[in-house]
C-alpha positions as CSV (number, residue, x, y, z in Angstrom):
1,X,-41.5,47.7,-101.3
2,X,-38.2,45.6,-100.8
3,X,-37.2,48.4,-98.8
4,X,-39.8,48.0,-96.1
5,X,-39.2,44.2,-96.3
6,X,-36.0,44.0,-95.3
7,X,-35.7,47.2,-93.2
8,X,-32.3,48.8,-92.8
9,X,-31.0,46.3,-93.9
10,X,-27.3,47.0,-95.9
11,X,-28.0,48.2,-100.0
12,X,-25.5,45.0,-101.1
13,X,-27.8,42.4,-98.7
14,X,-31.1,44.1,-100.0
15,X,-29.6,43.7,-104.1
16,X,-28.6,40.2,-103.3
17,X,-31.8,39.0,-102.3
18,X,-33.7,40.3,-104.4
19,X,-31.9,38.7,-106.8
20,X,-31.8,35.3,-105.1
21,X,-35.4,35.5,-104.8
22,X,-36.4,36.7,-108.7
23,X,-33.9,34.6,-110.1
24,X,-34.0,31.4,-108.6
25,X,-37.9,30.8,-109.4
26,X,-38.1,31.1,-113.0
27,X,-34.7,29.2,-113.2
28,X,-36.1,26.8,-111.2
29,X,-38.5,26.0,-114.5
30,X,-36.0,26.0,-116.9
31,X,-33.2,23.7,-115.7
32,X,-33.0,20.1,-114.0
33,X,-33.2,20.4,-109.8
34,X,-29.5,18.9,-109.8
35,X,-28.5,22.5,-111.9
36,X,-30.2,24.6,-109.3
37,X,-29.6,22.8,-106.8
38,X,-25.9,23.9,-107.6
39,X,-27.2,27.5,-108.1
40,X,-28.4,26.8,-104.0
41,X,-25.1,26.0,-102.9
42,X,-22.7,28.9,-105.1
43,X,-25.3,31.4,-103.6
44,X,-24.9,29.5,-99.5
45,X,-21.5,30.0,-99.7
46,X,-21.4,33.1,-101.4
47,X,-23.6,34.4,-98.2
48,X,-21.0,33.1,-95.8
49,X,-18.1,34.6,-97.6
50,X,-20.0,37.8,-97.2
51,X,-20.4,37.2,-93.3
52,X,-18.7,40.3,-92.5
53,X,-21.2,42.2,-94.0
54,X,-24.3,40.3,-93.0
55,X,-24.7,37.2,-90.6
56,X,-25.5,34.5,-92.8
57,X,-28.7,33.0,-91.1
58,X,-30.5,35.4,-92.4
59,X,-29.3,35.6,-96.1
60,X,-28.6,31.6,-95.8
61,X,-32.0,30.9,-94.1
62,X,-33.8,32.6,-97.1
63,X,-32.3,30.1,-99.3
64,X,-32.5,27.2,-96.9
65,X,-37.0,28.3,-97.3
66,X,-36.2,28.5,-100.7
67,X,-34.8,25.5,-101.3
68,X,-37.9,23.5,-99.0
69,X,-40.8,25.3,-101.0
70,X,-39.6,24.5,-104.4
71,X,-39.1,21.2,-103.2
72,X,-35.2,20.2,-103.5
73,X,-35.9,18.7,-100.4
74,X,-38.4,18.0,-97.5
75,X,-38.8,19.3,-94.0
76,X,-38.7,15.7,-93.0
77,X,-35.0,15.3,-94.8
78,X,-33.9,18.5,-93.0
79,X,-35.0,17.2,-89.7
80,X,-33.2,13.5,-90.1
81,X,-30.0,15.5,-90.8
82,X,-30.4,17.8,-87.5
83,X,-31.8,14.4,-85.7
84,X,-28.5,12.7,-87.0
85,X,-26.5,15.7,-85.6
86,X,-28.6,15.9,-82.4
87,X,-25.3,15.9,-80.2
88,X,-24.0,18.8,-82.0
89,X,-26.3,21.0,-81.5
90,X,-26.7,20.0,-77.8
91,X,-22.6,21.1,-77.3
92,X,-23.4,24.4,-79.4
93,X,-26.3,25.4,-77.2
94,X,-25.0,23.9,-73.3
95,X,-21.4,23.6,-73.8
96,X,-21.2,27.1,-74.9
97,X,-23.2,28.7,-72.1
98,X,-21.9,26.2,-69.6
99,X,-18.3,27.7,-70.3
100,X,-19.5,31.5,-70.2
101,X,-19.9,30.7,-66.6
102,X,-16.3,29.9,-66.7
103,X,-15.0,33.2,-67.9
104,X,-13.9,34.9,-65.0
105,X,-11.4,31.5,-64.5
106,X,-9.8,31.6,-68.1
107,X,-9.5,35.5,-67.8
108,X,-7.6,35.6,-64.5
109,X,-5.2,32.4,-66.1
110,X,-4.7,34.7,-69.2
111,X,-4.6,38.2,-67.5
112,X,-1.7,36.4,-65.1
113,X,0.2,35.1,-68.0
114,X,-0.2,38.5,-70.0
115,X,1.4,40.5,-66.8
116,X,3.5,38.7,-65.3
117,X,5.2,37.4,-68.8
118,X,7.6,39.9,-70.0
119,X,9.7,38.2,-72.7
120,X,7.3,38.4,-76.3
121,X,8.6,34.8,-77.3
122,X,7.5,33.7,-73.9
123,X,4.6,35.3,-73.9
124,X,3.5,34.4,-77.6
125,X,4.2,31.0,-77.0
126,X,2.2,30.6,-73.8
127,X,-0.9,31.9,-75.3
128,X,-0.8,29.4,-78.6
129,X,-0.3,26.9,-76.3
130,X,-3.0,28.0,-73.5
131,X,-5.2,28.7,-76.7
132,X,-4.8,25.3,-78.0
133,X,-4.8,23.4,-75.0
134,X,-8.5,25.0,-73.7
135,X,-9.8,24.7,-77.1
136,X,-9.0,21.4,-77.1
137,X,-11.5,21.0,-74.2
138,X,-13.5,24.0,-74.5
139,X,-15.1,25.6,-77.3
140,X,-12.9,27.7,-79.8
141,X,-14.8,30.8,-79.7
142,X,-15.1,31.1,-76.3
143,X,-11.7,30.8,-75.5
144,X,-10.7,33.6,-78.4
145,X,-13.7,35.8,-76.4
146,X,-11.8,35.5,-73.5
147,X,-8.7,36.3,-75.8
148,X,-10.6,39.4,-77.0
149,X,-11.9,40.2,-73.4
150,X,-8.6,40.6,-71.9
151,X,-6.9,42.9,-74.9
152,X,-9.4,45.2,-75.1
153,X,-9.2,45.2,-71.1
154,X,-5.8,46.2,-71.1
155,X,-6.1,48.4,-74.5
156,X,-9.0,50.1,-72.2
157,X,-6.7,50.4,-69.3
158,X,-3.9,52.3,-71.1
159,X,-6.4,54.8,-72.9
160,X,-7.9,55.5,-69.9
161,X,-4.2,56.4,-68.4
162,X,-3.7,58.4,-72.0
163,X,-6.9,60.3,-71.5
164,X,-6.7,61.1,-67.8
165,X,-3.3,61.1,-67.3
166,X,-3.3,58.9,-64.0
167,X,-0.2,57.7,-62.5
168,X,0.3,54.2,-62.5
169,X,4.0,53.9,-62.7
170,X,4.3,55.5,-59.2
171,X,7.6,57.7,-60.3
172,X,5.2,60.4,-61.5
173,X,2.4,61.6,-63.8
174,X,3.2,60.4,-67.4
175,X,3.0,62.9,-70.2
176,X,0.8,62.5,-73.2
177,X,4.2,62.2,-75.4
178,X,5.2,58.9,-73.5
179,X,1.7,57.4,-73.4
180,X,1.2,58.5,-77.6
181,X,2.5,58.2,-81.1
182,X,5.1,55.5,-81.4
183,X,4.1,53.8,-78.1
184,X,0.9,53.3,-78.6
185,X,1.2,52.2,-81.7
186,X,4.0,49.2,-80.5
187,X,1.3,48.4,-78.0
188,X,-1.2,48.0,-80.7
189,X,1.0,45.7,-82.9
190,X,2.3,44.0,-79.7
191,X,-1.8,42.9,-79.4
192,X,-2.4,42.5,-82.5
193,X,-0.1,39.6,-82.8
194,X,-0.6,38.5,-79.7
195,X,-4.1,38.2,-80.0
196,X,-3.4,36.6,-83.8
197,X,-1.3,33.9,-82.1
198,X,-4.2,32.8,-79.8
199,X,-6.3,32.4,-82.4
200,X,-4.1,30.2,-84.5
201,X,-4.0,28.4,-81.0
202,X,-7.5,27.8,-81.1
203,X,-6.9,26.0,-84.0
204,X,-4.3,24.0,-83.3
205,X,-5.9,22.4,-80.4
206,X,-9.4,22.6,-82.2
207,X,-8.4,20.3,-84.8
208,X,-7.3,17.4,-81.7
209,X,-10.2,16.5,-80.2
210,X,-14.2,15.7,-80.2
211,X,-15.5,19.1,-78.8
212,X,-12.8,21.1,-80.4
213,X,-15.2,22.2,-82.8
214,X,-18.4,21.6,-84.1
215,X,-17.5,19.4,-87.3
216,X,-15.3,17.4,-84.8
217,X,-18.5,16.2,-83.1
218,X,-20.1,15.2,-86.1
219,X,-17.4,13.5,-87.7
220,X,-16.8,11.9,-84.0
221,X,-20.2,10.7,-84.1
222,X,-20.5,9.3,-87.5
223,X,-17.3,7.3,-86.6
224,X,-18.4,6.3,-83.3
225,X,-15.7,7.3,-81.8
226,X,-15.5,9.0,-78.1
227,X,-12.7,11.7,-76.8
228,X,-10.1,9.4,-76.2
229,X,-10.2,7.5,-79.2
230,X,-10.9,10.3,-81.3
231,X,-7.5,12.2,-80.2
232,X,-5.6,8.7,-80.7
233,X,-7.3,8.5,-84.4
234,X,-6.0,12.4,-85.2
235,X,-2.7,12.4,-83.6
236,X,-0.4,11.3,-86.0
237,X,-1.6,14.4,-87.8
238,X,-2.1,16.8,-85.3
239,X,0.8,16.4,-82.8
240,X,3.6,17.2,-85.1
241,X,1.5,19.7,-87.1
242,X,1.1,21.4,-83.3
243,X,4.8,21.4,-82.7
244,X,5.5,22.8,-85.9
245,X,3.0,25.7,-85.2
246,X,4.6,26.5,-81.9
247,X,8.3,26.3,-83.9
248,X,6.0,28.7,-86.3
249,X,5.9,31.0,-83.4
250,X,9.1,31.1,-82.8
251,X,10.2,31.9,-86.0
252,X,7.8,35.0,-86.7
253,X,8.7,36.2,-83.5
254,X,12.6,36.3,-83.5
255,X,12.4,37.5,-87.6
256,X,9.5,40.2,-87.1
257,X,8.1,39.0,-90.5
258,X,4.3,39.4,-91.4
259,X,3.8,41.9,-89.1
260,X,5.1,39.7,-86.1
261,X,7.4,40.3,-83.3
262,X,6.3,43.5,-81.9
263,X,7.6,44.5,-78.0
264,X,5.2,45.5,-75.2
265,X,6.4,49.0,-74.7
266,X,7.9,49.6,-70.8
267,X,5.6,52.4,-70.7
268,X,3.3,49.6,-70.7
269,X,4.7,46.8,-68.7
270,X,4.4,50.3,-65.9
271,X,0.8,50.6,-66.5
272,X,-0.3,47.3,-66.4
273,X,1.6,45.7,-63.0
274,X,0.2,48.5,-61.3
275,X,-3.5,47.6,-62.3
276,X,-3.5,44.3,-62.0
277,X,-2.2,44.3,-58.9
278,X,-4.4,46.8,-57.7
279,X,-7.7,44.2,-59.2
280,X,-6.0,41.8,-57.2
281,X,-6.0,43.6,-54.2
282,X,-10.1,44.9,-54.7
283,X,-11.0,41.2,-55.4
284,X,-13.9,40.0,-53.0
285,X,-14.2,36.5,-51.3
286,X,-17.2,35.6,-53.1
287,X,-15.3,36.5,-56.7
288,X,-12.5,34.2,-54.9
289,X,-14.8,31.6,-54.3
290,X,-16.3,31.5,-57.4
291,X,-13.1,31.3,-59.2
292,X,-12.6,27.8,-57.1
293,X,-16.1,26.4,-58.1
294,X,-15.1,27.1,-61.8
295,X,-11.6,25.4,-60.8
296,X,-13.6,22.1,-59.8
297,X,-16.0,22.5,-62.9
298,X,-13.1,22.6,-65.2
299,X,-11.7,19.4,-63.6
300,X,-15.4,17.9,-63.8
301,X,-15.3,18.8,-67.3
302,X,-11.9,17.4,-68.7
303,X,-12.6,14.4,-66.3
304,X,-16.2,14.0,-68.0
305,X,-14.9,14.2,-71.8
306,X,-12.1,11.7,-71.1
307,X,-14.6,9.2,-69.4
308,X,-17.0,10.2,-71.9
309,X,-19.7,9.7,-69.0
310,X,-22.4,11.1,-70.9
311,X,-23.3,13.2,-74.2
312,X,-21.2,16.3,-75.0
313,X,-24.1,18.7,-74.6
314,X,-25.3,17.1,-71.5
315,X,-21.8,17.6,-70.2
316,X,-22.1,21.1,-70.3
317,X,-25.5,21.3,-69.1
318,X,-24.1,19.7,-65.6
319,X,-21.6,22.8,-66.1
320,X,-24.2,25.4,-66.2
321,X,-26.0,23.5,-63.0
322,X,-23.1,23.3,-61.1
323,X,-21.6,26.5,-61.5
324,X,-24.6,28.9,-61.1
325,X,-25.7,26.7,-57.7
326,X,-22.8,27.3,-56.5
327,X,-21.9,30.8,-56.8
328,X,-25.9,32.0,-56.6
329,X,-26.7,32.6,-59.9
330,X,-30.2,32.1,-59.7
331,X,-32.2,34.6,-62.0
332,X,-33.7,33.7,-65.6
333,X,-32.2,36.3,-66.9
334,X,-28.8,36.0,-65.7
335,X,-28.8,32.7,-67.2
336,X,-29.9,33.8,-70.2
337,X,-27.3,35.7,-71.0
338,X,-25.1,32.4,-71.3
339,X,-27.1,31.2,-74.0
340,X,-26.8,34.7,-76.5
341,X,-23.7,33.7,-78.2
342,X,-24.0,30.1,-79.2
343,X,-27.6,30.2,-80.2
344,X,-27.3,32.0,-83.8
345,X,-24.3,30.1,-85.0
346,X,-27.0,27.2,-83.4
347,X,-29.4,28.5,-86.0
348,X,-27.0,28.4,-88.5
349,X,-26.0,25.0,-88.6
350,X,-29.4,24.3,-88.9
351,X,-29.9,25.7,-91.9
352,X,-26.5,24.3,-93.1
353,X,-28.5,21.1,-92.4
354,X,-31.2,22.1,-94.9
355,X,-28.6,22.8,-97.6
356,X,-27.0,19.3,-96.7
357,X,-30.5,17.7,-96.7
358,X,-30.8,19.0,-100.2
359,X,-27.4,18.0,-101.4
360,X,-27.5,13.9,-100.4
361,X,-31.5,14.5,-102.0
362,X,-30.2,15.4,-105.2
363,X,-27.2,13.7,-105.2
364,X,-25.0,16.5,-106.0
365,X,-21.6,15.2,-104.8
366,X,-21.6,11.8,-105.7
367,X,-20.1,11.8,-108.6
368,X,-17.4,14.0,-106.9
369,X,-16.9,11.3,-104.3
370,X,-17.3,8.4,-106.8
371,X,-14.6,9.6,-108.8
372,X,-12.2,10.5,-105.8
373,X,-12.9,7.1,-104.6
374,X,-11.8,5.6,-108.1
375,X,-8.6,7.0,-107.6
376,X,-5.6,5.1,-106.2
377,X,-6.8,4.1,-102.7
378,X,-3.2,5.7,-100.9
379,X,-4.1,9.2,-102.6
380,X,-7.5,9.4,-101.3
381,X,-6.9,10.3,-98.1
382,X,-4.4,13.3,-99.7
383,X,-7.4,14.5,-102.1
384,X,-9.8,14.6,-99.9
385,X,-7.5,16.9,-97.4
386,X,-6.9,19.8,-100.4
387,X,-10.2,19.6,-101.2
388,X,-11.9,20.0,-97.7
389,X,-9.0,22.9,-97.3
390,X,-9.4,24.6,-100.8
391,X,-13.3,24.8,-100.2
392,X,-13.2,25.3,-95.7
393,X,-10.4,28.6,-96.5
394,X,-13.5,30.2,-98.9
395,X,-16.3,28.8,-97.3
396,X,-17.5,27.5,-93.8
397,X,-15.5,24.6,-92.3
398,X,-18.2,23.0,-90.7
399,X,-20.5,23.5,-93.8
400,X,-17.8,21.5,-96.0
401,X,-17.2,18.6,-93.2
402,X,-20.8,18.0,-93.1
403,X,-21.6,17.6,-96.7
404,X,-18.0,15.9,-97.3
405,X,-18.7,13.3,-93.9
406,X,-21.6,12.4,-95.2
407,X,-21.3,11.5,-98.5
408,X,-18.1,9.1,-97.5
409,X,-20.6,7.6,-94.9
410,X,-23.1,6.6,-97.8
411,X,-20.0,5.0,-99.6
412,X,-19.2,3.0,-96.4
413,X,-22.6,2.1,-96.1
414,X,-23.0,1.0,-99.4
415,X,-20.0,-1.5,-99.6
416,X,-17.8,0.8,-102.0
417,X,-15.2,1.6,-99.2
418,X,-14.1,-0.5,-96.0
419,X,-14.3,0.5,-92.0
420,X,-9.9,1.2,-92.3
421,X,-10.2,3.1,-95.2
422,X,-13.6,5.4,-94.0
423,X,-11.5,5.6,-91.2
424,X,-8.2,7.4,-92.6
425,X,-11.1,9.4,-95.0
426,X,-12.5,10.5,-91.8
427,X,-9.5,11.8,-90.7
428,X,-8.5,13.5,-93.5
429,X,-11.8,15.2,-94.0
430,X,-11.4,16.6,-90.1
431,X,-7.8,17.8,-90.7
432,X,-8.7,19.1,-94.1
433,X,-11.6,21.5,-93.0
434,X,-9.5,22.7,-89.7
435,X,-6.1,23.1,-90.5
436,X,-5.7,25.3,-94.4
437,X,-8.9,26.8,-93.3
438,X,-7.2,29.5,-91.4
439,X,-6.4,30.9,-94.4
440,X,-8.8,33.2,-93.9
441,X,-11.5,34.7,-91.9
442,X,-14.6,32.8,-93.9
443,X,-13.2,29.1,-92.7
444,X,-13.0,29.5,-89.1
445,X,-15.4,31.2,-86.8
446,X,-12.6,31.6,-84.2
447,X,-11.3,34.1,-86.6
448,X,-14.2,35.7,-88.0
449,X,-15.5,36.1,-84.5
450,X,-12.2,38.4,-83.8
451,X,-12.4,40.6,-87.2
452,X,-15.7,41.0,-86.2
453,X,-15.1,42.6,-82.6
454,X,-14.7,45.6,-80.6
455,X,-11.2,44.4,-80.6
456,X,-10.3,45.1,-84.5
457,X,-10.3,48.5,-84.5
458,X,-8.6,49.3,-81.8
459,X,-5.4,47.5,-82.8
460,X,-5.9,47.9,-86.6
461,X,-7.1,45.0,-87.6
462,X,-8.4,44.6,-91.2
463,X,-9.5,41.7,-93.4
464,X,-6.4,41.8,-95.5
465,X,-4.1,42.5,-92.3
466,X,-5.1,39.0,-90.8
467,X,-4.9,37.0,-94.2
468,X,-1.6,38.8,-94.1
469,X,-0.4,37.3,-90.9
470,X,-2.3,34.4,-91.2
471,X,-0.6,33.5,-94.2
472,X,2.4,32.0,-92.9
473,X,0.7,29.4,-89.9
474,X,-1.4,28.6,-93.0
475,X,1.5,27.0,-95.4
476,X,3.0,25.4,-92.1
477,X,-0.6,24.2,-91.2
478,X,-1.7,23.3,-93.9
479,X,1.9,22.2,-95.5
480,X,2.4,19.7,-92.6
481,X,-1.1,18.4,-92.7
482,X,-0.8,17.2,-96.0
483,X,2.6,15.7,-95.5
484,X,1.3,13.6,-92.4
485,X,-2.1,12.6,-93.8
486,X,0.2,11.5,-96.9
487,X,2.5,9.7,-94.5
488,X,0.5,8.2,-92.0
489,X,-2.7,7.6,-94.2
């Protein structure tokens, strides 16, 4: 019966929820709502620790009905905590799609850079910085598509050249011993940590500013603060935990540790000139023109955010206008192709909201944040960062800023805490869930969204190969985090 419920779904998905659903009912009649309510939230993030297995709005949304019917909560609490966080979920549904239309843009800035860089070091540290400087004003996961987008371009590229055996080099056909074996697998660790330092760069620059990701937005908002002042407010952490990632680079590159520091084979360098300069010369005049509308949208953009001229999400919407009037793009269905990849993390974080909803109903972490705010008022700020870090590297970061925002916002509200000292928890709490949670995949979606590509494969990519490389941007991350909020704060 279970089988034909949930379909093909995987066996381990199938056992899990059965198990979810039997056990959590007659538990439910045994134990306070505070005790199963904690049941709720062990089982939530155990279905996003298992997010490469199964996307967690379905698993998660099963609880998230769960947890309405028996009552933990109410429909009308869930829908004040999405009303609440309205502005979030406008920049995940617009923002995101209004960016897709900027894709061909960031690919020809990246595609540019990759080719005409030839130095690693170089290289490696253009794309952290690129990376962190567009996530900064774009969203994260876009900017690691566009990442992904151009590897498996060039990865493409050179396996067709393997295959066929085309001459791109111009000196003469290239032999399959040239193009194979050692070569190709330098070219696939020469990605691999390319693409791993672009990710990390999403991160650095995600942690900076309001759109840089989701919980950035909601803390933002609680806060009141717009773009400007919310960069001012996270500075003293982020700037010098920036420049130490990019000294990070450096490091890993001239050393070769954790898998770092690969070469791009010449064989390669050959191959690639010679096809990027031959999609330079088949490029049209209305893909040229198109690449200067999304010029004068991106300027519109970063002009918009620093003005802060309207909402986030309606930001993006003028994006999506602007750009498909002006290149043509008039079809339903070509606009809704923009919308595919933001709308089930969208989904997600509304069922996040059901859990959260659930959590402030039962009052589940207040005793956690009572006794943290007990605690000498100069080692808040450092608590709160390991413990946003500890829980964002196993579960969700934008699960754990939520629940953690919120509760200090009640303290605020209540008198226990003043406006300077919300303030510097605030910033810890950002910091916390966006800096140690590159520890691995589970914490950021930039990261997950990568292990989870056509990309992976190709270069070898495995779960335990990223915690692997990721390992040493996440003591320097997360090391230097701490120091600063334990400095400044």
């Amino acid at each position: 019966m279970f089988n034909s419920f949930l379909g093909s779904s995987p066996r381990w998905f199938k056992i899990t929820m059965i198990f979810f659903l039997i056990v959590n009912i007659p538990i439910f009649f045994l134990f306070e709502p505070s005790v199963i309510s904690w049941l709720f939230i062990g089982e939530f993030i155990f279905t996003l620790a298992m997010a490469l297995k199964c996307y967690p709005l379905q698993s998660g949304g099963l609880l998230a009905i769960e947890v309405l019917a028996l009552g933990l909560t109410s429909p009308k609490k869930a829908y004040h905590e999405v009303d609440q966080n309205l502005e979030v979920v406008l920049l995940l549904v617009f923002m995101v799609a209004g960016i897709y239309f900027m894709k061909p843009l960031l690919m020809f800035i990246f595609s540019k850079i990759f080719s005409k860089i030839k130095s690693k070091l170089v290289l490696s540290l253009l794309f952290v910085s690129m990376a962190a400087i567009l996530s900064a004003f774009l969203d994260a996961l876009t900017v690691t598509a566009v990442l992904i987008s151009i590897a498996v371009g060039f990865y493409n590229v050179y396996h067709k050249i393997h295959s066929s055996f085309e001459d791109y080099d111009g000196d003469g056909v290239l032999d399959k011993e040239e193009l194979s074996g050692e070569n190709l697998e330098q070219f696939r660790s020469f990605l691999r940590s390319l693409i791993m330092h672009g990710v990390v760069g999403t991160a650095l620059g995600g942690v900076c500013t309001l759109v840089g990701e989701p919980q950035n937005l909601l803390i933002g908002e609680r806060m009141g603060w717009d773009f400007i002042e919310f960069f001012l407010q996270m500075a003293p952490i982020t700037i010098p935990v920036f420049v130490c990632g990019l000294l990070t680079t450096v490091v890993l590159e001239l050393t070769g540790w954790f898998d770092f520091g690969a070469k791009r084979p010449d064989v390669v360098n050959r191959i690639i000139d010679a096809y990027t300069a031959e999609e330079d010369a088949k490029r049209t005049d209305k893909e040229k023109y198109a690449l200067m509308v999304q010029g004068v949208a991106a300027v519109l953009l970063i002009a918009g955010l620093a003005l802060h001229v309207a909402p986030v999400g309606f930001i993006g919407l003028g994006l999506i206008i602007f750009q498909t009037a002006f290149t043509g793009i008039i079809d339903e269905h070509a606009l809704g192709h923009s919308f595919e990849e933001a709308l089930p993390f969208t989904g997600l974080i509304v069922v996040f909201f059901v859990i959260v909803a659930m959590i402030h109903d039962q009052h589940l972490f207040t005793p956690i944040i009572n006794w943290a705010l007990e605690q000498d008022p100069h080692s808040q700020p450092g608590l709160f960062y390991v413990a946003n870090g500890v829980l964002s590297a196993i579960s969700d970061n934008v699960f754990v800023a939520t629940v953690y925002i919120g509760e200090v916002q009640e303290a605020f509200l209540a008198g226990h805490i003043d406006r300077a000292h919300f303030e510097k928890l605030a910033i810890a709490i950002n910091t916390g869930t966006n800096l140690p949670s590159v520890a691995t995949p589970n914490g950021q979606a930039a990261f997950l969204f990568l292990l989870t590509s056509s990309l992976a494969p190709l270069i070898n990519l495995s779960y335990g190969k990223m915690v692997k490389m990721a390992l040493p941007y996440t003591i320097v991350l997360g090391g230097v985090g701490f120091i600063m909020v334990k400095m400044m704060l």
